[in-house]
C-alpha positions, 0 to 999 in steps of 0.5 A: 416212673415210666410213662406210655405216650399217647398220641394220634399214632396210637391213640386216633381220636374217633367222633362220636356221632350225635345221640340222634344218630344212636342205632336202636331197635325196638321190641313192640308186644304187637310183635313188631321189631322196628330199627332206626335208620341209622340201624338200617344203615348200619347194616347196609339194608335196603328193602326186601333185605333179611336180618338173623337176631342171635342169642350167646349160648354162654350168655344168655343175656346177651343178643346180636344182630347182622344182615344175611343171605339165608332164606330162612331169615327175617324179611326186612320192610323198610318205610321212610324213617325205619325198618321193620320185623314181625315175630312175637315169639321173637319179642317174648324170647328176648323180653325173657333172655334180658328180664323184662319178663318171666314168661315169653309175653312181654309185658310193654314196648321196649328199646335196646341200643345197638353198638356202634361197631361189629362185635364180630364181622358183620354182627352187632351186639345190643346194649341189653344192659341200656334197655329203656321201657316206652 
């Protein structure tokens, strides 16, 4: 038998932040994305900040989000307990990539949490397999 020691060395225990603290983001039909504070911390926006959603090509499923420079990106509004986009193309495409909807018109609000560290630099991906309805 062989056994593989883990300790502090390889094995650091992290804490794990309470639920509350969970980044989410949520999709309204109205069109509306909001975030969370802990997502806006996360991402480090303040207001006027932009953000870009991202969909894999592979994966269709699968989405992303990260703060940005480019113009062209989504323009963040930040109010005292979240942040917030518009886009209901936006709302209807994701609703459609995750199965919420066939069509590109969701059919009601729904909240997706985001990961807690980056999938790859500054992008975070979001948990659409933990999709709740509200």
């Amino acid at each position: 038998m062989k056994l593989i020691p883990f300790t502090t060395k390889n094995a650091p225990h992290q804490a794990q932040p309470r639920r509350s603290s969970q980044p989410w983001i949520i999709f309204r039909k109205s069109g509306f994305i909001q975030m969370n504070m802990a997502l806006v911390q996360q991402l480090r926006i303040v207001d006027g900040d932009r953000v870009v959603l991202y969909q894999d090509a592979d994966y269709p499923s699968d989405w992303y989000i990260s703060r940005s420079s480019n113009p062209a990106a989504f323009r963040v509004t930040l109010f005292k307990t979240r942040g917030s986009i518009q886009s209901n193309q936006l709302v209807g495409l994701v609703a459609a990539a995750i199965g919420i909807s066939k069509s590109t018109t969701p059919p009601q609000n729904f909240r997706i949490p985001v990961a807690l560290f980056p999938a790859k630099e500054e992008i975070f991906a979001l948990c659409t397999a933990k999709v709740k309805m509200i």
